[in-house]
ZAMARGU-4260 file (C-alpha; in steps of 0.2 Angstrom, whole numbers, plus 5000, padded with zeros to 4 digits):
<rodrens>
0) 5901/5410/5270 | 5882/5405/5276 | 5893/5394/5288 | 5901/5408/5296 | 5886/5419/5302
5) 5886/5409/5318 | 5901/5421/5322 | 5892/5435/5319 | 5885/5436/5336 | 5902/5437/5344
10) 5904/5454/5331 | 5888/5460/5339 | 5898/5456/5358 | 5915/5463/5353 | 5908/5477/5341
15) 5916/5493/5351 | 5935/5483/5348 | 5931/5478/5333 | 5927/5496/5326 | 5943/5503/5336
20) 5952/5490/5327 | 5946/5495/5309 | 5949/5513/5313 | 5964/5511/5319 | 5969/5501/5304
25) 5963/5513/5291 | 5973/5525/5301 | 5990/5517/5300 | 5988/5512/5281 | 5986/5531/5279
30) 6001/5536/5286 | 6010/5522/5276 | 6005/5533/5260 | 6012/5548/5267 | 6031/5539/5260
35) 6030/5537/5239 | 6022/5556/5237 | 6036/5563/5247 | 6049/5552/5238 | 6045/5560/5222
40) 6045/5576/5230 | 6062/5571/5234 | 6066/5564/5218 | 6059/5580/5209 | 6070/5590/5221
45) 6082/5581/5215 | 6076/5584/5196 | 6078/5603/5203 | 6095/5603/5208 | 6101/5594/5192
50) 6093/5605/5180 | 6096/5620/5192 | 6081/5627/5193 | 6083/5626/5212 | 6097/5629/5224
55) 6106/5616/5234 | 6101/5625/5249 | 6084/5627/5247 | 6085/5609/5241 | 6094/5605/5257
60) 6081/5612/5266 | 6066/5604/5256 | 6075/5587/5256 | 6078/5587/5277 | 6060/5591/5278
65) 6054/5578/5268 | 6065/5566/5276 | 6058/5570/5293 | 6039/5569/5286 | 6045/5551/5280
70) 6052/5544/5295 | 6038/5553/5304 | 6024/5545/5296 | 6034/5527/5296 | 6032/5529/5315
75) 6015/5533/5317 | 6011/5518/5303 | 6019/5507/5315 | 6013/5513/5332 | 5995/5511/5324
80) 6002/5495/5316 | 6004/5488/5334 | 5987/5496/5341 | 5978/5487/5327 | 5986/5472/5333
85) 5982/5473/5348 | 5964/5475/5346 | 5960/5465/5330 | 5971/5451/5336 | 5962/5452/5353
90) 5946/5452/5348 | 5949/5434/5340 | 5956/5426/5355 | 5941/5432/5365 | 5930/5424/5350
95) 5940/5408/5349 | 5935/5406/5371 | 5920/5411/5370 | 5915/5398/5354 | 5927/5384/5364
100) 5915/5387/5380 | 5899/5386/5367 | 5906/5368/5361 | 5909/5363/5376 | 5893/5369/5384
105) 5885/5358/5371 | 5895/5344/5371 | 5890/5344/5390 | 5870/5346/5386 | 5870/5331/5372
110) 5864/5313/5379 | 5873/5297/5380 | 5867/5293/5361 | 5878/5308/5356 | 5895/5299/5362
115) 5891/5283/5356 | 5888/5290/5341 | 5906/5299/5339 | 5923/5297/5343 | 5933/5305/5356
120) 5947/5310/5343 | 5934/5320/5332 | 5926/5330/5347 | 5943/5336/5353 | 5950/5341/5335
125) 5932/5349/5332 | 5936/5361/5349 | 5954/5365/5345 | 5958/5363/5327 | 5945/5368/5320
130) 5940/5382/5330 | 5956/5386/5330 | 5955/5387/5310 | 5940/5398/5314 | 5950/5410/5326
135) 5962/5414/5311 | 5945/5422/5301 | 5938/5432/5316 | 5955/5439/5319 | 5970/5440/5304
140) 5958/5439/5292 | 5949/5453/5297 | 5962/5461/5300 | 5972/5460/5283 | 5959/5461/5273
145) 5953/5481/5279 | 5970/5485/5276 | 5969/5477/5259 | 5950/5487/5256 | 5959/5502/5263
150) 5974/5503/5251 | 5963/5500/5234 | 5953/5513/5241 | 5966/5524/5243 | 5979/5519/5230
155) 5969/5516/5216 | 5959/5532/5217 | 5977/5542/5219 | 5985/5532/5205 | 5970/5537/5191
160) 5971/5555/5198 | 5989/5558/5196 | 5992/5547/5180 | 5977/5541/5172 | 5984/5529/5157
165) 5999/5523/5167 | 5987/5520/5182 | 5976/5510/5169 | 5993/5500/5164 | 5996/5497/5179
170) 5982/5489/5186 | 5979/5479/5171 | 5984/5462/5180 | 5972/5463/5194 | 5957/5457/5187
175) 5966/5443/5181 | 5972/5440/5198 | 5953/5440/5205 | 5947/5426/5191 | 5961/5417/5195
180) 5959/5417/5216 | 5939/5415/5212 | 5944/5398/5204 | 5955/5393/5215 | 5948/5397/5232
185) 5933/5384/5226 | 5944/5369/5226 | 5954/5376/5241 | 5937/5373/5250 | 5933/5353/5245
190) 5951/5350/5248 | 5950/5361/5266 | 5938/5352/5269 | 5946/5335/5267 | 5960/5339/5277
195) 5950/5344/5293 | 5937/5328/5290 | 5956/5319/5292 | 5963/5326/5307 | 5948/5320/5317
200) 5952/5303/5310 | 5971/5304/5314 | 5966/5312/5331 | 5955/5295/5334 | 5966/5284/5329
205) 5981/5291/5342 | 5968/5294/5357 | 5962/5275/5355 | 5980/5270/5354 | 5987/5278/5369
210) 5970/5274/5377 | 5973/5256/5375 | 5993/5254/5375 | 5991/5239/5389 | 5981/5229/5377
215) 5992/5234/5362 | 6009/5227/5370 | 5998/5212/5378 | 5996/5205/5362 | 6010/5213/5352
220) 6001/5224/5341 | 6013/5237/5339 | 6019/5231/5320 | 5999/5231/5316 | 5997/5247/5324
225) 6012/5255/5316 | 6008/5250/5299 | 5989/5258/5301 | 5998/5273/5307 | 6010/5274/5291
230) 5993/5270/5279 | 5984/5286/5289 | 6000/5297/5288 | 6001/5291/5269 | 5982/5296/5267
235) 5987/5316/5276 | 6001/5317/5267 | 5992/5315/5251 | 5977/5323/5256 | 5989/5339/5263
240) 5999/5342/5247 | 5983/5340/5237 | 5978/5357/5247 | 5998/5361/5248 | 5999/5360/5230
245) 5984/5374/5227 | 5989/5385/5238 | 6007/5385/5229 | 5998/5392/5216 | 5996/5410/5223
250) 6010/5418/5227 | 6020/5413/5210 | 6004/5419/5200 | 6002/5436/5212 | 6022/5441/5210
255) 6022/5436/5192 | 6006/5449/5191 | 6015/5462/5201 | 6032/5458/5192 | 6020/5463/5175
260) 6013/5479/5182 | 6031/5483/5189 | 6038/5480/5169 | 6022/5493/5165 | 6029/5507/5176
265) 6044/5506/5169 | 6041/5504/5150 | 6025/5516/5149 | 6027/5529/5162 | 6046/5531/5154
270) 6039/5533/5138 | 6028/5546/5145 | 6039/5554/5153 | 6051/5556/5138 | 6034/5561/5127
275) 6031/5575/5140 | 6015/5567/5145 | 6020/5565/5167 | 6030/5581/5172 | 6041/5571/5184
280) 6051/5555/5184 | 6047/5555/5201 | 6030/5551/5197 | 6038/5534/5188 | 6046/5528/5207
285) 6029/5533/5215 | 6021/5522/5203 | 6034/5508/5207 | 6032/5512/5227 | 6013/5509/5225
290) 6014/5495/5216 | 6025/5488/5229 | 6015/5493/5241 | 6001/5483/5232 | 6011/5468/5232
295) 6006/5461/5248 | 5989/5466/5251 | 5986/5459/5233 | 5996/5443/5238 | 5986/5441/5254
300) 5969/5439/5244 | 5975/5423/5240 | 5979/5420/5258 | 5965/5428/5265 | 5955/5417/5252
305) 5963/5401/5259 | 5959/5406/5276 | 5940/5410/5275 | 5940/5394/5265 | 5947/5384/5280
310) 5938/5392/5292 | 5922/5389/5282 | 5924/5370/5282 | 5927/5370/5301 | 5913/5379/5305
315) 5903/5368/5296 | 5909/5353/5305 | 5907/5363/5321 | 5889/5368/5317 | 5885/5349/5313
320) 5890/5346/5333 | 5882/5365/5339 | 5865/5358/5330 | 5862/5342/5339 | 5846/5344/5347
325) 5849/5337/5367 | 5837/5320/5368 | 5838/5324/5388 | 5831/5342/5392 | 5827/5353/5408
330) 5808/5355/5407 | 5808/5363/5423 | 5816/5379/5430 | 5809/5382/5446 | 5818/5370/5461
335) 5812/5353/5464 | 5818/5346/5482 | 5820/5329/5481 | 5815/5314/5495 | 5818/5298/5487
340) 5802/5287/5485 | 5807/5279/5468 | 5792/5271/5456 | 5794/5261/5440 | 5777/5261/5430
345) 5776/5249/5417 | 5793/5253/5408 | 5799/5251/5394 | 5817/5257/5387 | 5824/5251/5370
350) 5842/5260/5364 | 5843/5272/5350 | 5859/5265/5342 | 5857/5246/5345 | 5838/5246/5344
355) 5839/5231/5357 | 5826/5233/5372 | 5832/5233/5388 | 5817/5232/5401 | 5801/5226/5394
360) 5786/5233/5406 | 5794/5236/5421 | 5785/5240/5437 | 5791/5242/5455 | 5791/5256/5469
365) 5806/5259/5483 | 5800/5269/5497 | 5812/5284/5502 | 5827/5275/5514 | 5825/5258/5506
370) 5840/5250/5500 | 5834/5240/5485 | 5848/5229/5476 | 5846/5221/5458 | 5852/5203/5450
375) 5852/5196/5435 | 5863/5189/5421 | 5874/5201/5409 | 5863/5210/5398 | 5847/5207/5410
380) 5842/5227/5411 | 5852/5230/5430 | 5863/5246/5424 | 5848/5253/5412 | 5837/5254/5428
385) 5850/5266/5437 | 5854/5276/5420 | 5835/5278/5419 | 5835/5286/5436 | 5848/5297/5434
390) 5837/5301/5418 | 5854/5298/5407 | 5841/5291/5396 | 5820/5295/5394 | 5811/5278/5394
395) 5804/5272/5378 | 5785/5269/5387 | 5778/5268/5403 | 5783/5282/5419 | 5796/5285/5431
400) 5791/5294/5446 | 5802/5303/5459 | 5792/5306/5474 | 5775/5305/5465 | 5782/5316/5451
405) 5786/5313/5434 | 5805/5311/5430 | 5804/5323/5415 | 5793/5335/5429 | 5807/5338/5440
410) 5821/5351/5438 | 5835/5339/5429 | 5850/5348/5441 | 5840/5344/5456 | 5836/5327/5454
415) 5856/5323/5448 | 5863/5333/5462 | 5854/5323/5474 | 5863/5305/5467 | 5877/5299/5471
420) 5883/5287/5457 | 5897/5275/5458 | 5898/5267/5439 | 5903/5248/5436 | 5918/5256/5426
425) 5926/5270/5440 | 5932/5284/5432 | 5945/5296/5439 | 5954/5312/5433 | 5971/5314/5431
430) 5973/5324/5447 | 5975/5320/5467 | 5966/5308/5476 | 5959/5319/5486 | 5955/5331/5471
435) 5945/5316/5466 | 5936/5313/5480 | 5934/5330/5484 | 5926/5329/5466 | 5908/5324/5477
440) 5909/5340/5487 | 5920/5354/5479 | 5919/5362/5498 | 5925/5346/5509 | 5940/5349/5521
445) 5954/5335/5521 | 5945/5327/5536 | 5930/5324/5530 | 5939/5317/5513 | 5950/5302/5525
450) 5934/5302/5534 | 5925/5295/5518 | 5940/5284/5512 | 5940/5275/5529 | 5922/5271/5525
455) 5926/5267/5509 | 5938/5255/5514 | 5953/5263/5506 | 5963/5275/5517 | 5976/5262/5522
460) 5979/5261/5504 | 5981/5279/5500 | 5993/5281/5514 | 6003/5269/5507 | 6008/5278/5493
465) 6022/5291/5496 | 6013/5306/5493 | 5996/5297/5502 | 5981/5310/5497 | 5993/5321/5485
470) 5999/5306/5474 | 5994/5311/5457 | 5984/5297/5447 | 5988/5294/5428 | 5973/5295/5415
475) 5958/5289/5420 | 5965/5284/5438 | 5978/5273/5429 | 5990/5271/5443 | 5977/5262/5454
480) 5971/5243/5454 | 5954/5241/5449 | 5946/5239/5467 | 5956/5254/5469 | 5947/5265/5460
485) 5931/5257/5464 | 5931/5262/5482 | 5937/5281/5477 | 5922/5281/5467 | 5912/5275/5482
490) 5921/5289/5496 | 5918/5303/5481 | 5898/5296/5481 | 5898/5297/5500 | 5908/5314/5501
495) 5892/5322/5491 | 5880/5314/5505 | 5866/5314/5493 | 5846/5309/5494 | 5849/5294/5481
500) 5863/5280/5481 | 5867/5272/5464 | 5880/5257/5465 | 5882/5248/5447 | 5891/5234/5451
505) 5904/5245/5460 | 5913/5230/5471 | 5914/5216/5458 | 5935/5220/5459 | 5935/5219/5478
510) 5938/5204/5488 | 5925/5198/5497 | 5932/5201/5514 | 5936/5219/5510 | 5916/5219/5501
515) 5911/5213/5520 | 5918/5228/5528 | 5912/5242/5515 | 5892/5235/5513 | 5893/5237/5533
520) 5898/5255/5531 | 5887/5258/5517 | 5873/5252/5526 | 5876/5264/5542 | 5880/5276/5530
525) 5862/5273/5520 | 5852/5272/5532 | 5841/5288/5528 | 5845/5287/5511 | 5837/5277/5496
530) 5848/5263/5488 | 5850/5255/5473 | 5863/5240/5470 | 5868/5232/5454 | 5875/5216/5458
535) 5882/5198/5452 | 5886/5194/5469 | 5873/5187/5482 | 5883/5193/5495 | 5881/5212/5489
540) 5863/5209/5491 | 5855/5199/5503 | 5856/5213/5517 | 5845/5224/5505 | 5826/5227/5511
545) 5819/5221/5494 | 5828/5211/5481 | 5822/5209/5461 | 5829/5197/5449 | 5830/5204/5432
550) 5830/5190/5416 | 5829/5196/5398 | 5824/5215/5404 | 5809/5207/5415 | 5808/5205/5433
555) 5806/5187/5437 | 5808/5187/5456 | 5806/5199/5470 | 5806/5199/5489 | 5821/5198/5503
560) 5835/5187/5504 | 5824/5176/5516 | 5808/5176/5505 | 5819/5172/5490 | 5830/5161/5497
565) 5814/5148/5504 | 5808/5147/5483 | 5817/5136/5471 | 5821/5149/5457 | 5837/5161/5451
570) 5842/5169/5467 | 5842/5155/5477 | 5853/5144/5464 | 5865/5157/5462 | 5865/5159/5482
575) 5870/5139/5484 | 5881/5143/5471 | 5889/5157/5476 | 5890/5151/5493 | 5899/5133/5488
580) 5912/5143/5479 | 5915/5153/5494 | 5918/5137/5502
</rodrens>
């Protein structure tokens, strides 16, 4: 259970509950022992009557009396019952949030390496199934199992005291039952284990599919899809009943155990009862009362076995996640206002999970309010430049300085609340569109939202729709067009008015006419502000104060649009190109 201590500190936070609920359940297994004494009470009354040693009235009187104390106690075992529930059972939902907040926390903190590295599917069944599995030992677990510890306490020391051989008898099974559960419950956990580890693979392979159902119909790939589905049900379903079939073995063995202690109260306390050894028959349906009683605290080891077995395997796999060391890290507490003079200092950047390199020595310097714009083939280094800013990633060698400070110098929530980046893939929420605009500055009003959207060339758009700014958009902005989405992203970036503008390619789904009218915005709107464009597209950049051509992760040319244009090189044959085309 080494796994598991990371829980304990949520024990330490809910400890008061937690203790209530312990009490409480002592409590009400108490009262439940009240009943089998006073049945043989009753029974020897009974006994009295029949061998008239008492008279019906006081027998009467005695067997109303004990009825009461029955029912009695019955009522207060359940009214604890339910207050045990409700603290207990609490207890775990409040662990189960807090733990889901932890994860998430993390997942947030972790570096772009982290998702590259996993799949969606086996984040999101590692925050809900298997914490989920986890909740079910900080709660019923912990829960049956004091009232399990409670009643051997409490039975087993009564049953010796009142009849010592049959009590031994009686109990004889059990440690058979424990051998048996200890040997079980280790397989229980490899194949737990399995079974978790395989619902993060089913949970990938259906987000990657609804994800991309478009290119699944496209080129017809529902047979193929299918039949992988079928061959992954296959696998759960064996792997399932592999687990399925262990844990059938508990509940057969436990009620053939107790069925064997039952056959002992019977055949040995009725011998000793007919040899004079126990005094009262009653003491033979007490025996059978406690057994009974036995039953289901002895039959939820197994249970309670399977569950601290489960919840071991996926707090394991969630420890794996909580242990991932963030590559990117706030050095800095104390606030670092940020201007916007931007300097690259020989830089180099090669990627963790591709080892290919993406700049090689890189220097340059934007002053504050500069609008900079980058060119260069696929794969040339454009994007890693604005990721590097942003600090999504540390560079390999070499410095980045912000304002004359070192990027890993300035306070990380600082630097990225003063950018405002519009990715070459948009991404939206499934929400309004003005939710997601608003997503730039959580305290916009709805005019500085249309305000923005006019700028960003897509107002009359939105007001097409019936619901204009209310229309809800599908996952990941689904029910736009690409250009669409593009130019929300650009009015969310404008919304949050920052110090620092990224654009990675952000109007390569725009027409060029429509591209015209949002640079002219940009450029009013920037005017203060420090730029940085990634482009394809001359026409993107040639009204930036500095241009640099990127080739191979190197910069091969730099200058304006008039400087570059006047040398024979890249930017001027993709400019004649360019411009032909347009043509």
């Amino acid at each position: 259970m080494k796994e598991l201590k990371h829980l304990n500190k949520y024990f330490k936070k809910y400890w008061f509950k937690l203790l209530m609920g312990i009490l409480i359940t002592i409590i009400a297994r108490v009262f439940s022992l009240v009943m089998p004494s006073y049945v043989k009470k009753s029974i020897d009354v009974l006994e009295g009557i029949y061998a008239k040693t008492i008279s019906f009235t006081e027998a009467k009187t005695n067997l109303f009396e004990y009825i009461l104390i029955i029912i009695g106690a019955a009522l207060l075992s359940g009214l604890f019952t339910f207050l045990m529930r409700q603290t207990i059972i609490n207890v775990s939902r409040y662990i189960e949030y807090d733990l889901k907040n932890e994860v998430f926390d993390h997942y947030q903190l972790l570096s772009l390496n982290f998702y590259k590295k996993n799949r969606i599917g086996d984040l999101m069944n590692r925050i809900s199934e298997d914490i989920n599995q986890v909740r079910m030992y900080g709660g019923p677990a912990i829960m049956y199992g004091i009232q399990t510890l409670t009643l051997f306490a409490c039975l087993i020391p009564l049953m010796f005291i009142k009849a010592p051989t049959l009590a031994a008898y009686t109990l004889l099974p059990l440690p058979v039952l424990s051998v048996l559960i200890y040997q079980i419950s280790k397989i229980i956990h490899k194949r737990s284990t399995k079974v978790q580890e395989f619902l993060s693979t089913l949970s990938t392979f259906t987000q990657e599919s609804f994800s991309g159902v478009a290119v699944i119909k496209a080129y017809s790939l529902e047979p193929k899809i299918n039949s992988e589905l079928r061959d992954l049900a296959q696998e759960g379903k064996d792997t399932s009943m592999a687990l399925a079939k262990v844990n059938a073995w508990f509940f057969p063995l436990m009620i053939l155990l107790i069925g064997i202690s039952n056959i002992f109260v019977i055949y040995i306390g009725g011998r000793q009862y007919i040899n004079g050894q126990i005094e009262s028959i009653g003491i033979i349906a007490e025996f059978i009362l406690y057994v009974n009683m036995l039953t289901w605290p002895v039959a939820i080891v197994g249970w309670l076995t399977s569950i601290i077995q489960r919840a071991e395997a996926s707090q394991k796999r969630i420890n794996e996640f909580l242990k991932e060391v963030p590559s990117i890290k706030n050095h800095v507490n104390q606030e670092t206002p940020i201007n916007g003079n931007i300097e690259f200092k020989n830089v180099t950047f090669t990627y963790e999970d591709t080892e290919i390199t993406a700049l090689h020595n890189v220097s340059f310097s934007i002053k504050a309010g500069e609008t900079v714009a980058f060119l260069g083939k696929t794969g040339s280094g454009k994007s890693t430049i604005l990721d590097l800013v942003a600090r999504l990633y540390d560079v390999t060698s070499g410095e980045i300085l912000i304002d004359g400070t070192p990027l890993q110098n300035l306070n990380l929530n600082n630097l990225r609340s003063s950018i405002g980046a519009v990715p070459q893939d948009a991404f939206l929420f499934s929400d309004t569109i003005e939710n997601n605009i608003r997503f730039g500055n959580e305290n916009a009003t709805h005019d500085e939202i249309v305000e923005v959207a006019k700028k960003a060339v897509v107002h009359k758009n939105i007001q097409g729709f019936a619901k204009k700014y209310n229309t809800i958009l599908g996952e990941r902005g689904i029910t736009l067009s690409g250009g669409q989405k593009q130019r929300v992203s650009i009015a969310r970036a404008l919304l949050k008015d920052p110090k620092i503008y990224l654009f990675d390619d952000c109007l390569s789904a725009v027409d060029t006419e429509t591209e015209e009218e949002i640079l002219n915005n940009l450029k009013r709107e920037s005017q203060d502000k420090t730029t940085l464009i990634v482009s394809h597209r001359v026409s993107s950049a040639k009204n930036a104060d500095k241009i640099i051509v990127l080739e191979n992760g190197s910069i091969i040319q730099e200058g304006t649009h008039e400087q570059l244009n006047n040398v024979e090189g890249y930017y001027k044959e993709l400019y004649i190109n360019q411009l032909s085309g347009k043509e």
